[in-house]
Each structure stands twice: as structure tokens, then as C-alpha cells.
N, C-alpha and C positions, 0 to 999 in steps of 0.2 A: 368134327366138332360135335360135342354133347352137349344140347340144348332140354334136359331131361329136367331138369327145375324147373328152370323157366316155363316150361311150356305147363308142368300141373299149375305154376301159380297163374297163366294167364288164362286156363280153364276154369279154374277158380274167381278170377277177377268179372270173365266174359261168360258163366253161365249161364244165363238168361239170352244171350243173342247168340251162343252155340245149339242152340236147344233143349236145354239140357231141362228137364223141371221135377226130377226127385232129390232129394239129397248125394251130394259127391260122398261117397264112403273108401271108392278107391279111384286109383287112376295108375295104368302104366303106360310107360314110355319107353318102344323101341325102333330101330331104323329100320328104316323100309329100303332105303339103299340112299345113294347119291347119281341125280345124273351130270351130265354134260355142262350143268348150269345151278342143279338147287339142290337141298338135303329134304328129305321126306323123312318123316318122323309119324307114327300110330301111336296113337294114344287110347285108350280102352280104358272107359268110364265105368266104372261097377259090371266091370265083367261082360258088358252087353255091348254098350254101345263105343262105334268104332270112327273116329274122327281121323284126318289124315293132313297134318300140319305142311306145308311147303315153306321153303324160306328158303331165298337166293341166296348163293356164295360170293356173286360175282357184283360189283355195282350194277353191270350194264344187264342185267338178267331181271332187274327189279322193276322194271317199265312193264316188263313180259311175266310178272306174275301180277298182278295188275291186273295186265289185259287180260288173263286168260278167266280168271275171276269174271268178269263180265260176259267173257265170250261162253262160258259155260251155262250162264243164263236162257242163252239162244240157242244153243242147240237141242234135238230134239230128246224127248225122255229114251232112257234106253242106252243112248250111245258114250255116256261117260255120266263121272261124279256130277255130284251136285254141291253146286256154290253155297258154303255155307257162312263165312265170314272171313273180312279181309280187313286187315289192323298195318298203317302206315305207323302210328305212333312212336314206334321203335323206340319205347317207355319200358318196357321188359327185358327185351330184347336186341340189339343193337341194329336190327335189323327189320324191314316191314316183311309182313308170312301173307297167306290164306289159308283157312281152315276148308277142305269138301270132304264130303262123304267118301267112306270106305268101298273100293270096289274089289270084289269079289273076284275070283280069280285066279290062274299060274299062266305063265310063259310058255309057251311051245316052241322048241325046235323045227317041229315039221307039222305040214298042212297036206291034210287029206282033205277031198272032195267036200267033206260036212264043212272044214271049217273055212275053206275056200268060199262055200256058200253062203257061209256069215257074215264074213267078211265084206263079201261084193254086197250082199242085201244091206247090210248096214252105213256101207259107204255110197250107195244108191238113198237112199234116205236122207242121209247127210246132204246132198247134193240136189237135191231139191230143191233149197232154197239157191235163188239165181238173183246177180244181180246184172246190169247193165255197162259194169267197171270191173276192173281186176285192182287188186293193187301190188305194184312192186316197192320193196322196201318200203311200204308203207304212203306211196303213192297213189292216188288214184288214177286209172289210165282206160279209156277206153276199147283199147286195145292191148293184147300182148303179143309183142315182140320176142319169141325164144332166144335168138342170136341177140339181141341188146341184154336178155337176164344173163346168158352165158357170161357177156362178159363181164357185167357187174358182178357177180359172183368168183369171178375170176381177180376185179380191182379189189376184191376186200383184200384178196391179200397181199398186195400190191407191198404195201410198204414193209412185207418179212421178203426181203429178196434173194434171202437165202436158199429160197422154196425153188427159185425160179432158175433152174440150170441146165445145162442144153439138152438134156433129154427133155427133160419138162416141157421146155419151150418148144421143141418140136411135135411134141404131143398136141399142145394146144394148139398149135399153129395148124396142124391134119385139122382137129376136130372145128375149130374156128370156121374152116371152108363148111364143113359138113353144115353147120347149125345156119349158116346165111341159105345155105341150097334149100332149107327148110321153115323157111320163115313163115311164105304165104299161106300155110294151112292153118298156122295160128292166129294171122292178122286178120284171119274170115271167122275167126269166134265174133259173136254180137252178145255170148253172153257168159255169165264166167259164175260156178258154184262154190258157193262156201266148202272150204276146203281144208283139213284136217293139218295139212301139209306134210307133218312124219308120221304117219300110220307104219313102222315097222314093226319088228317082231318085239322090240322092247315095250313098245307101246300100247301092245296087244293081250287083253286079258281075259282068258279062256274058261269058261265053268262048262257044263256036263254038254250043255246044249244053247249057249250064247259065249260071244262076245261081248267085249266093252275097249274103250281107248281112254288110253290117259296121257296127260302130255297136253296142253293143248294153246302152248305159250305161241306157236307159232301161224294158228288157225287163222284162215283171211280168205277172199274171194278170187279165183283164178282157175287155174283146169282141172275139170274132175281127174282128166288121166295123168295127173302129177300124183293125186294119192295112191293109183293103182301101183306107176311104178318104182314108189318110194320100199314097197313092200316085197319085188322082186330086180333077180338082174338073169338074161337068158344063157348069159354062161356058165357063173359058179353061183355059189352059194357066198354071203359074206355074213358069218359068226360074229356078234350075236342080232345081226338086225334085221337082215335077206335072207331069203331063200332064194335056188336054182328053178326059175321057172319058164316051162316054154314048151314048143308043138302041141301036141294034145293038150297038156293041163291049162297051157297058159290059153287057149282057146274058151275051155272051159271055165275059166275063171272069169273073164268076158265076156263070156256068152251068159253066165250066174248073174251079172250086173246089168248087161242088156236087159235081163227080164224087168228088172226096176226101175230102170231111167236107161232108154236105147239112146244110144249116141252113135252118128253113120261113122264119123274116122277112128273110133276110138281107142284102134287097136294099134293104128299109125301113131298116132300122137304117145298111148303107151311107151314105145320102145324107142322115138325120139327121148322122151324123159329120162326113161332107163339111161341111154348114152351120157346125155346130160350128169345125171346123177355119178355117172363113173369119174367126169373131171372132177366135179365138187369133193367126191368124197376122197380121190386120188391128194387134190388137196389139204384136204382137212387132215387125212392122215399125216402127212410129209407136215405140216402144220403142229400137231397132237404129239409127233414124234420129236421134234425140233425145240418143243417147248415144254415136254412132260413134266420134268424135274422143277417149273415152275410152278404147274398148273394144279388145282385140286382134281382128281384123279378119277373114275365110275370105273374103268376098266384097266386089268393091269397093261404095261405096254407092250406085250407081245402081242395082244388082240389087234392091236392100233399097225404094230408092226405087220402082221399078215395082211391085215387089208391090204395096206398098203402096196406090199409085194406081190397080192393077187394082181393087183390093178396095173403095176407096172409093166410088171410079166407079161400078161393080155398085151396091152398096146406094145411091145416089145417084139413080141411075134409076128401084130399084125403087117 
């Protein structure tokens, strides 16, 4: 969908609360892509300044750009855009946006040691702030429970039962045992850091000597070693969001974060998540695939297709 009118006349309407304060002489508009959930549009004001519109596809994605508008308030300078104006009115539009700041940046395929290092420091930063709760689904809980998210993560998809067919089920039914046998290192957190929750490679944006994150609908308090291993898995690689990471590097990559915020398990808890992340995303593909031809689309489906086949394969052999 091309939102390319609209969006000059409501920089024109909201000049003054964009920031804008010379004369509009030009303005263009083009996409920055589509993800999972909302259309990103750049717009470039007289040539200089560079605005970055977000506008949900989905009903249920509009709560979560919302939140993320405020939530970008509170995190520290540095580690993503800046909040710059959020318009419910849906008087232009048919739809409410936010407007942040342009971040600078490309994508990387692959992570050397530099940016290993940036990554950890900057997600050590993040994590600083702590609070006393976690929240699931939007819960607050004193406690996290890994085996009770499994399976709420598991009931989302509850009612496509398509999904659920006897390899499936015996998959999760192995992994089920595994995440009970692993509860109590979790239920001994007392405290739980503000958390990024998908720092993958999409999310991740590279200039000469920084990073930056964007994305950040889904940010909330819970375990720092969820961000870690949202970013890797130790057997393959999964195109375009993972990298293959593990022995030496995956040490070092750990050991880079340790220097900013030491955590004693936190290399356990790491590749608990990783596991974790395998049903999820084993899920979601078999979900993405099941329902492509209805859905608005960020990646062709043979992407969606390979994960998916990585992931089966794996537990297939084990």
C-alpha cells in the first residue's frame, strides 16, 4: 500500500510538532520495507532532514506501535530512534502512525568480533535498567516461569490446528519435558531487565563503528539472556534473522557482555532460550506458511519455507 500523499499532506498539517521550522520546499516519499506487522515509509524534507513514518497493517499491531512510541522515550540515548510524534486520529489516514527519527545504517549478514562487541555493549546498557517484575504477555509476575511461557506460546496457536500434526506433537511433547527439567534457574531471578526482545539481524543497524535497534513494539522487562539468544542459534544459521553461533565465538560474545553487566548463569540461561526460540519459530513458520496467501507478506515464502525445513530436519535427526 502507497501512503505517499498522504503522508506529505500530514507533514504539512503537523509541521510544527515534527520539528520542522524552515519552509517545506520539498518532501519525498519512499519505503523502507514492510515487516511482520507495519509499512515504514521515509520521507526527506528539503533534502536534509529524514523522518521515518511507521503505520500498522494489522488491527492488532496498533496497540504495539503505541507502545513502542513511549517505550522509546525510556531507553537510553544511542541505542535506537527517537520518538518523534504519534497521531491516533486516523483523519488522513485510515490508520494511527508514529513518526522517529531516521537511523542510520545497513544490515549485516555476518558478525565479526567488532560487531559482536557492539552488540553485547549496547545490549549491556539496555539492561541496566532492572526492575522487580517481569511481564508475560503483558502481565506483571514476579517471577518467570520458562516452562509456563513455553506453553503459552505454544496456546497462541492453539486454535490453527492444522499446525499441530504428529510430528509436531511429538516434538513438543520431547521439548515440553526438557523446559520443566529447567524451570528453577529461572524462578531464582529476583530481578528482570528491560529487554529489547527481538534484537535479530533485521533489527540490527550497522554504520562504520556503531550499532543501533529498531523495532521495538515488543520491548518489556524479563531476561537479559532472551536478547542474547534471540540473535543466535548454535547449530545453523537462520537467513535473514540468525546467525550460527557457538564454542569460541559464542564464549566471546559473552564474555564482551559480561564486561558491562556480569551475570553468573548467563550462558545457561542463553541456550535454554535458543531451544526455546527453536519451537517458537518452528511454529511461526508452519503458521506464515499455512497462511501466506492471506497474509501481507516482508518476505518471499521460500524464506519462511527454509526455516522452517531447517528446524524440522534438526529435531528430525535428533
Amino acid at each position: 500500500m502507497d501512503f505517499g500523499k498522504e503522508i506529505k499532506k500530514l507533514i504539512e498539517i503537523n509541521k510544527k510538532k515534527l520539528g520542522i521550522k524552515e519552509d517545506i520546499k520539498t518532501i519525498s516519499i519512499s519505503k523502507l520495507g514492510v515487516g511482520e506487522n507495519n509499512y515504514n515509509f521515509l520521507a526527506i524534507i528539503n533534502n536534509k532532514l529524514r523522518l521515518v513514518f511507521r503505520i500498522p497493517y494489522q488491527k492488532n499491531s496498533e496497540k504495539n506501535i503505541k507502545f513502542e512510541h513511549e517505550e522509546l522515550k525510556k531507553i537510553p540515548k544511542g541505542l535506537g530512534p527517537k520518538p518523534i510524534f504519534f497521531d491516533d486520529s486516523k483523519k488522513i489516514i485510515p490508520k494511527l502512525y508514529s513518526v522517529q527519527s531516521f537511523v542510520e545504517g545497513k544490515h549485516l549478514k555476518r558478525l565479526n568480533k567488532k560487531r559482536l562487541t557492539q552488540i553485547a555493549k549496547k545490549l549491556a546498557l539496555l539492561h541496566k535498567d532492572k526492575k522487580d517484575y517481569c511481564k508475560i504477555y503483558g502481565e506483571k509476575r514476579n517471577f518467570l516461569d520458562i516452562h509456563e511461557y513455553l506453553i503459552r506460546e505454544i496456546n497462541n496457536y492453539s486454535k490453527h490446528k492444522s499446525l499441530f500434526n504428529k510430528e509436531i506433537n511429538i516434538i513438543l511433547e520431547n521439548e515440553n519435558e526438557y523446559f520443566k527439567s529447567k524451570k528453577e534457574i529461572f524462578l531464582k531471578m529476583k530481578n528482570f531487565p528491560r529487554v529489547h526482545v527481538d534484537p535479530c539481524l533485521t533489527n540490527l543497524l550497522f554504520t562504520k563503528d556503531d550499532v543501533n535497534f529498531i523495532d521495538w513494539e515488543w520491548a518489556t522487562y524479563r531476561d537479559n539472556a532472551e536478547d542474547l539468544a534471540v540473535l543466535i542459534d548454535t547449530k545453523f544459521s537462520q537467513p535473514p534473522w540468525k546467525i550460527r553461533l557457538n564454542g569460541k565465538r559464542l564464549d566471546f560474545f559473552i564474555s564482551e557482555y559480561q564486561k558491562y553487566n556480569s551475570d553468573e548463569n548467563l550462558k545457561e540461561r542463553v541456550l535454554i532460550w535458543v531451544k526455546l526460540n527453536r519451537v517458537r519459530d518452528l511454529l511461526f513458520f508452519k503458521w506464515k506458511l499455512s497462511n501466506y496467501d492471506k497474509e501481507i507478506n516482508s518476505l518471499p515464502r521460500e524464506i519462511y519455507k527454509k526455516g522452517y525445513d531447517n528446524l524440522f530436519n534438526f529435531y528430525s535427526k535428533k
